[in-house]
N, CA, C and O atoms as a DFTB+ gen file, in Angstrom:
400 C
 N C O
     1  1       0.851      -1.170       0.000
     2  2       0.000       0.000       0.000
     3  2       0.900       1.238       0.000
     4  3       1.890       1.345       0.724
     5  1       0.547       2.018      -0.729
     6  2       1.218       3.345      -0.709
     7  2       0.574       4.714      -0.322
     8  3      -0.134       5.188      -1.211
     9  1       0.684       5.488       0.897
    10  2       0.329       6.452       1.329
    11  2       1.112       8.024       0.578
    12  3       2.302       8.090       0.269
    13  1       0.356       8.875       0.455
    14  2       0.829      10.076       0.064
    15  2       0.058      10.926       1.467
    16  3      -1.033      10.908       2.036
    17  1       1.415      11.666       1.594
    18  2       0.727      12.847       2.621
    19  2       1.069      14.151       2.081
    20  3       2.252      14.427       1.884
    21  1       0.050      15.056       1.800
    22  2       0.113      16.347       1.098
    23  2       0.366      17.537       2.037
    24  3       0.635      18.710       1.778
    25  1       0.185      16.826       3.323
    26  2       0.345      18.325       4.382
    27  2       2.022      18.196       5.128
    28  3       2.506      17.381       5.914
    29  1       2.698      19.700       4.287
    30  2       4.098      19.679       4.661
    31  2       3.812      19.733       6.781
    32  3       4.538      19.119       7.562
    33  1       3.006      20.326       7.063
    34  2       2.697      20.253       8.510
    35  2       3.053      18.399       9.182
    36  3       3.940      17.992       9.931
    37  1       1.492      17.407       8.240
    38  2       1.583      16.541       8.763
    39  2       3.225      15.756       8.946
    40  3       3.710      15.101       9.869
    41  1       3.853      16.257       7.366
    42  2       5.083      15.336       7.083
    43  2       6.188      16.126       8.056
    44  3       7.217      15.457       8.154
    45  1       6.227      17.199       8.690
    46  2       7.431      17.711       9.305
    47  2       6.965      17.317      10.647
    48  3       7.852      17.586      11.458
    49  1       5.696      16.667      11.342
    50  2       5.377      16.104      12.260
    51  2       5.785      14.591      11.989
    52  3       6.618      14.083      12.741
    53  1       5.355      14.007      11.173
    54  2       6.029      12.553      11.208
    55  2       7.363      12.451      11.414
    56  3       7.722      11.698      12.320
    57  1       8.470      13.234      10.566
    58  2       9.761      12.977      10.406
    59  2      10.658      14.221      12.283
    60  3      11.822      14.384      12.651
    61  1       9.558      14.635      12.746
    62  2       9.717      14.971      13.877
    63  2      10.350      13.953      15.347
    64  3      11.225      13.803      16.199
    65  1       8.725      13.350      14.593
    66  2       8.834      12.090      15.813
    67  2       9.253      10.854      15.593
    68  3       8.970       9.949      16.378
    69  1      10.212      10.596      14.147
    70  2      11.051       9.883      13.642
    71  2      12.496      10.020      14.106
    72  3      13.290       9.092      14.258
    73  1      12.753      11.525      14.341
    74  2      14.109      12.245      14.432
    75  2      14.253      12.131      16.447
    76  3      15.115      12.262      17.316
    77  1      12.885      11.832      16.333
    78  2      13.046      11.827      18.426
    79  2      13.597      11.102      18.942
    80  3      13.981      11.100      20.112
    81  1      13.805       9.892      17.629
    82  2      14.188       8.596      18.339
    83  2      13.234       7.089      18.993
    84  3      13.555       5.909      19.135
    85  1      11.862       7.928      19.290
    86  2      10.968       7.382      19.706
    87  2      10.409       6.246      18.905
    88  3       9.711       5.300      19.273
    89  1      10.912       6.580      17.642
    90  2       9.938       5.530      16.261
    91  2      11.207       5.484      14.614
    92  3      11.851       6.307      13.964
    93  1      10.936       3.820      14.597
    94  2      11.947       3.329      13.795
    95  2      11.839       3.948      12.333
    96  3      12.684       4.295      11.507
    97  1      10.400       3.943      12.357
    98  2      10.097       4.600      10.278
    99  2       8.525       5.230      10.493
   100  3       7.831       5.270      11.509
   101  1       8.311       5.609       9.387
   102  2       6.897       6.005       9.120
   103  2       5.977       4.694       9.593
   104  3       4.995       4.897      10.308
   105  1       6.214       3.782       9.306
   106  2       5.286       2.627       9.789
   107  2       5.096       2.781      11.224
   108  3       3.919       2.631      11.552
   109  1       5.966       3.056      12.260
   110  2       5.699       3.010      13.377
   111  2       5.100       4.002      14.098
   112  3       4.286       3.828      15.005
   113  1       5.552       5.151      13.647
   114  2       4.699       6.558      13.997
   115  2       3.136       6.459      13.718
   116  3       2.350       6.732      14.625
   117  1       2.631       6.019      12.303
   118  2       1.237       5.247      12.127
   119  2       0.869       4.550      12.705
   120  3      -0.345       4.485      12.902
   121  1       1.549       3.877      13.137
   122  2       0.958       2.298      14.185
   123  2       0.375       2.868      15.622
   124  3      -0.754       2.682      16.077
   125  1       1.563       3.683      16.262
   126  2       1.670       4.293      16.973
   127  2      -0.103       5.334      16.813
   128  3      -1.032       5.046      17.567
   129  1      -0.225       6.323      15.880
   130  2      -1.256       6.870      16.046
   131  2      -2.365       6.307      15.403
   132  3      -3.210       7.182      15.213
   133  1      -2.769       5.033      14.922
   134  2      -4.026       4.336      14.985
   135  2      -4.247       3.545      15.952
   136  3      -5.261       2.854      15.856
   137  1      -3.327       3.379      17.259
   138  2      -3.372       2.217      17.906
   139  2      -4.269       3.000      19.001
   140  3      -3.915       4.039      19.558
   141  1      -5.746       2.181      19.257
   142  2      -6.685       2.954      19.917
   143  2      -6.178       3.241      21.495
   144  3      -5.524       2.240      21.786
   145  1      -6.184       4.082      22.551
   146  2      -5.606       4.722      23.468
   147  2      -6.086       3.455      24.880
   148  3      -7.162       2.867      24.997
   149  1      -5.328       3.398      25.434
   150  2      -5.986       2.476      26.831
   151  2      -7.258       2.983      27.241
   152  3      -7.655       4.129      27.029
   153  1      -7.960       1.961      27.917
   154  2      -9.496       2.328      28.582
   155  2      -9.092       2.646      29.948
   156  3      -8.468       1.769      30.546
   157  1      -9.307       3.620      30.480
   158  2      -9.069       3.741      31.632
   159  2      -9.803       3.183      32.748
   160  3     -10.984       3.508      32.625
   161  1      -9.583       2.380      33.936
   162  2     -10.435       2.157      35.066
   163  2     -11.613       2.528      35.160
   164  3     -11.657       3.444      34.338
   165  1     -12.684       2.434      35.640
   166  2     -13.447       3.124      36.439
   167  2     -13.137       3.527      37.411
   168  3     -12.073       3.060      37.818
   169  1     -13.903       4.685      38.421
   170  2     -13.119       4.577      39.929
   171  2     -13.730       3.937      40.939
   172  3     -14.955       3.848      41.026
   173  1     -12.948       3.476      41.726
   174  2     -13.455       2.449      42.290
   175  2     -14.792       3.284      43.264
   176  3     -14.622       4.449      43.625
   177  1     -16.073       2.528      43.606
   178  2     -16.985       2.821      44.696
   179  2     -16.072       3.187      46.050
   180  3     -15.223       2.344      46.342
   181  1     -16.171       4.327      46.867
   182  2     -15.939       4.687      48.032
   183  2     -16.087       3.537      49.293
   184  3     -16.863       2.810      48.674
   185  1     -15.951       2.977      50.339
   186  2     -16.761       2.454      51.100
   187  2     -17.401       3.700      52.203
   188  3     -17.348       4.926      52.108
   189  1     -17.749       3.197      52.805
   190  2     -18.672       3.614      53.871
   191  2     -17.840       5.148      54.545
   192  3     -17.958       6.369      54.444
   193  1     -17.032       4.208      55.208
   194  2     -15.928       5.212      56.326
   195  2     -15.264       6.165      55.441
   196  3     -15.116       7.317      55.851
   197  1     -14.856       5.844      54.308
   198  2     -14.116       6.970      53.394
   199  2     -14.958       7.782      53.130
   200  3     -14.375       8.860      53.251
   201  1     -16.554       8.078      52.677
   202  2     -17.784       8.548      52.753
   203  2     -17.628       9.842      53.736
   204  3     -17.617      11.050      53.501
   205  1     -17.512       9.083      54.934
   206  2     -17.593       9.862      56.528
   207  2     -16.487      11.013      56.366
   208  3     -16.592      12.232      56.240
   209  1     -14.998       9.845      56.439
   210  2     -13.829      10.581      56.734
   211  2     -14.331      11.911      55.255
   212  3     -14.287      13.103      55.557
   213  1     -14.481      11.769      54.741
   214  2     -14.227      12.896      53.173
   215  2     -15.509      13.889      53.645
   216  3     -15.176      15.073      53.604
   217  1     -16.655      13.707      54.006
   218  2     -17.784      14.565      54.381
   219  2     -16.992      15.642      56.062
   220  3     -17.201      16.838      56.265
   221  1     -16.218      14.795      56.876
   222  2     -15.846      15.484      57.868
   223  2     -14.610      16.510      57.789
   224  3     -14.334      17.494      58.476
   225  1     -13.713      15.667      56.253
   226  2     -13.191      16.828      55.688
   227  2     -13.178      18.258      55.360
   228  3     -12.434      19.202      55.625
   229  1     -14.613      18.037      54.471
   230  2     -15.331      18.857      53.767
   231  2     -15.794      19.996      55.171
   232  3     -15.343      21.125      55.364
   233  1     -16.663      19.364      55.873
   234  2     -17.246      19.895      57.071
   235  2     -16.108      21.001      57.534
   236  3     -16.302      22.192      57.779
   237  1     -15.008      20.349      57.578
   238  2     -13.957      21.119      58.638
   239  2     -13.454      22.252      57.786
   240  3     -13.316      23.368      58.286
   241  1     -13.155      22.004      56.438
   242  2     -12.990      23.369      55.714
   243  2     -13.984      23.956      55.806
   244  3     -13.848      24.806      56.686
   245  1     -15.337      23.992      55.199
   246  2     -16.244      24.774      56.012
   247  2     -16.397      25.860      56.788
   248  3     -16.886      26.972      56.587
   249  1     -15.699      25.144      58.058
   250  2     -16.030      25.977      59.710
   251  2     -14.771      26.753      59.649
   252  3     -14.652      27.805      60.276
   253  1     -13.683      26.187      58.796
   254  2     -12.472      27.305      58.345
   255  2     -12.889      28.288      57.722
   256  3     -12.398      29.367      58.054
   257  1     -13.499      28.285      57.068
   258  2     -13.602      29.304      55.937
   259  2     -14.644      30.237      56.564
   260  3     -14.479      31.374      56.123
   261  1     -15.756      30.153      57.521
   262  2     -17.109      30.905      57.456
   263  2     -17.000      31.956      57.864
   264  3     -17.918      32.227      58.637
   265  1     -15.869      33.211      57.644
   266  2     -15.699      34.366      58.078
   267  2     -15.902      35.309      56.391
   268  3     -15.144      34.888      55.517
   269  1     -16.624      36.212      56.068
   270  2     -16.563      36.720      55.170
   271  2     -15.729      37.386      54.734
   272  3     -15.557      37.564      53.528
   273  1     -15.036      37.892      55.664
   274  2     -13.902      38.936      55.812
   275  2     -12.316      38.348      55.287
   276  3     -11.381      38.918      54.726
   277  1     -12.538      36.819      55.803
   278  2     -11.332      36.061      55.512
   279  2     -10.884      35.874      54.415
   280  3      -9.732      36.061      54.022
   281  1     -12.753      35.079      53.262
   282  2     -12.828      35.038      52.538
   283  2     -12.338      35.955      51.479
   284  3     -11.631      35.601      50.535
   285  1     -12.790      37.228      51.716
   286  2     -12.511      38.045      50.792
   287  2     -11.159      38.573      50.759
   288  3     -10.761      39.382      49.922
   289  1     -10.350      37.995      51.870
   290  2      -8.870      38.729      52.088
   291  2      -8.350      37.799      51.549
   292  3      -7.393      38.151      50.859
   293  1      -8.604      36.439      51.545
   294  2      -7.702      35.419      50.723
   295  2      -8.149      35.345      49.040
   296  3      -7.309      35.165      48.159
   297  1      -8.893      35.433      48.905
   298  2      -9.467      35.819      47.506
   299  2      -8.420      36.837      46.966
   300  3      -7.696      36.609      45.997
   301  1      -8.417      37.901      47.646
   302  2      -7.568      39.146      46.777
   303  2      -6.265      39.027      47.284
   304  3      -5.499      39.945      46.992
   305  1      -5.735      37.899      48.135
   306  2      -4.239      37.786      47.785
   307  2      -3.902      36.521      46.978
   308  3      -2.749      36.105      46.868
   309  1      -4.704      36.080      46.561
   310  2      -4.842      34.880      45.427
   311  2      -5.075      35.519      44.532
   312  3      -4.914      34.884      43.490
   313  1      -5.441      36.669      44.365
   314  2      -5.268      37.139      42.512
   315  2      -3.745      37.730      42.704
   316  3      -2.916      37.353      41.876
   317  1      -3.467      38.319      43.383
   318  2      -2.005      38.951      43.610
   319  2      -1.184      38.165      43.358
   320  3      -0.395      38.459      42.459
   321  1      -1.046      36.868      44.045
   322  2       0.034      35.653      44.050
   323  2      -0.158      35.370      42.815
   324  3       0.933      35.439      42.250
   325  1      -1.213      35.004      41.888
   326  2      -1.381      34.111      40.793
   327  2      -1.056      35.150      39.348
   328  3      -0.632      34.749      38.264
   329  1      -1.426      36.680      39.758
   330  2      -1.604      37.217      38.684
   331  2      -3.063      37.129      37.750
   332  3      -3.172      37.028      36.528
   333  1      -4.085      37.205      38.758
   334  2      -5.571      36.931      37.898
   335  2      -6.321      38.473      37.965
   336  3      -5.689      39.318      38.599
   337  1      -7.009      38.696      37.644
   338  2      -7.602      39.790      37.830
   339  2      -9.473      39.968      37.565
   340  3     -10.068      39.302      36.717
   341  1     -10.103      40.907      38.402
   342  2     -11.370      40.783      38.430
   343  2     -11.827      41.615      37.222
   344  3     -13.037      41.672      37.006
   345  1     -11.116      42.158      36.548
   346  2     -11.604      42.415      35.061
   347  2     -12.236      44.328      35.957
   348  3     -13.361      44.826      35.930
   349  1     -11.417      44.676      36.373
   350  2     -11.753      46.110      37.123
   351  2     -12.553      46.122      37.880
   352  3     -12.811      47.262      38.266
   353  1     -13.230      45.211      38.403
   354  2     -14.147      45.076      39.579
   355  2     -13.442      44.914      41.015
   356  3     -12.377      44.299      41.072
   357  1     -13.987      45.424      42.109
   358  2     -13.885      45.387      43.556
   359  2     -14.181      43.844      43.962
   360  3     -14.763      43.028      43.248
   361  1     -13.719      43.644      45.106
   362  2     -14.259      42.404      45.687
   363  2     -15.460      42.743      45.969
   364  3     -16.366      41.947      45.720
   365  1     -15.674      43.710      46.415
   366  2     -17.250      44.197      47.333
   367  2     -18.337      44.146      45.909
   368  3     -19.531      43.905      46.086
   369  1     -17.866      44.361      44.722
   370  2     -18.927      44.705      43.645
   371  2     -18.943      42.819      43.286
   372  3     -19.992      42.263      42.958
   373  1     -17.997      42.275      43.386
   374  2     -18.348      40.843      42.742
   375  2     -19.435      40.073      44.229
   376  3     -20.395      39.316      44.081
   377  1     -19.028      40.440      45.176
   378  2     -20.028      39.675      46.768
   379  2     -21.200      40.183      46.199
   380  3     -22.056      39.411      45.767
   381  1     -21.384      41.855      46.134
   382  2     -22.545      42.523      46.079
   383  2     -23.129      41.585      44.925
   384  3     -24.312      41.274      45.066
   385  1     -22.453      41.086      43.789
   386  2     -23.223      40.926      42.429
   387  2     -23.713      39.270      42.564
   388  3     -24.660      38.749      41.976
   389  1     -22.937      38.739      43.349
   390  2     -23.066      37.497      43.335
   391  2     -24.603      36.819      44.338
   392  3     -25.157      35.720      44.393
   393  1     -24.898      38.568      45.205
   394  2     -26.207      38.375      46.241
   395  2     -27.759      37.961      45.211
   396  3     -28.026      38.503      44.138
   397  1     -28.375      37.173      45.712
   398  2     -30.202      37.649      45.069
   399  2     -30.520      39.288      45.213
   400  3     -31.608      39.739      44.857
């Protein structure tokens, strides 16, 4: 069988991952990308106690967090640290906007 590939893209990607070392010829780079991908696991069912322990987790961040004030002070040093921004909005205008 003889393949033609017309896209200088596709062919400077094949002879890419030819040149990586990773793959012996064009045959293998093909093999390689028709060969359908592993099925991954399911995840396994929780039991009971992991249920608990993960809900008392949850619970305990919670009772950490329920200060509004905190909230909003760690919020705006998490855009600082990360570099995110509220798009020119206040913290007080996103709480206010986020109320019924």
């Amino acid at each position: 069988m003889t393949i033609e590939i017309h896209s200088p893209e596709l062919e400077a990607l094949i002879r890419e991952r030819m040149n990586s070392g990773g793959f012996r010829n064009v045959e293998d780079v093909i093999m390689h990308a028709l060969r359908p991908a592993p099925v991954a696991e399911p995840p396994q069912p929780r039991t009971g106690q992991e249920l608990i322990d993960l809900c008392a987790k949850v619970r305990g961040a919670q009772a950490a967090d329920s200060s509004v004030a905190d909230a909003a002070r760690r919020l705006g040093t998490f855009g600082k640290r990360h570099g995110l921004s509220l798009g020119g909005m206040t913290i007080k205008e996103l709480l206010n906007e986020s109320r019924p």
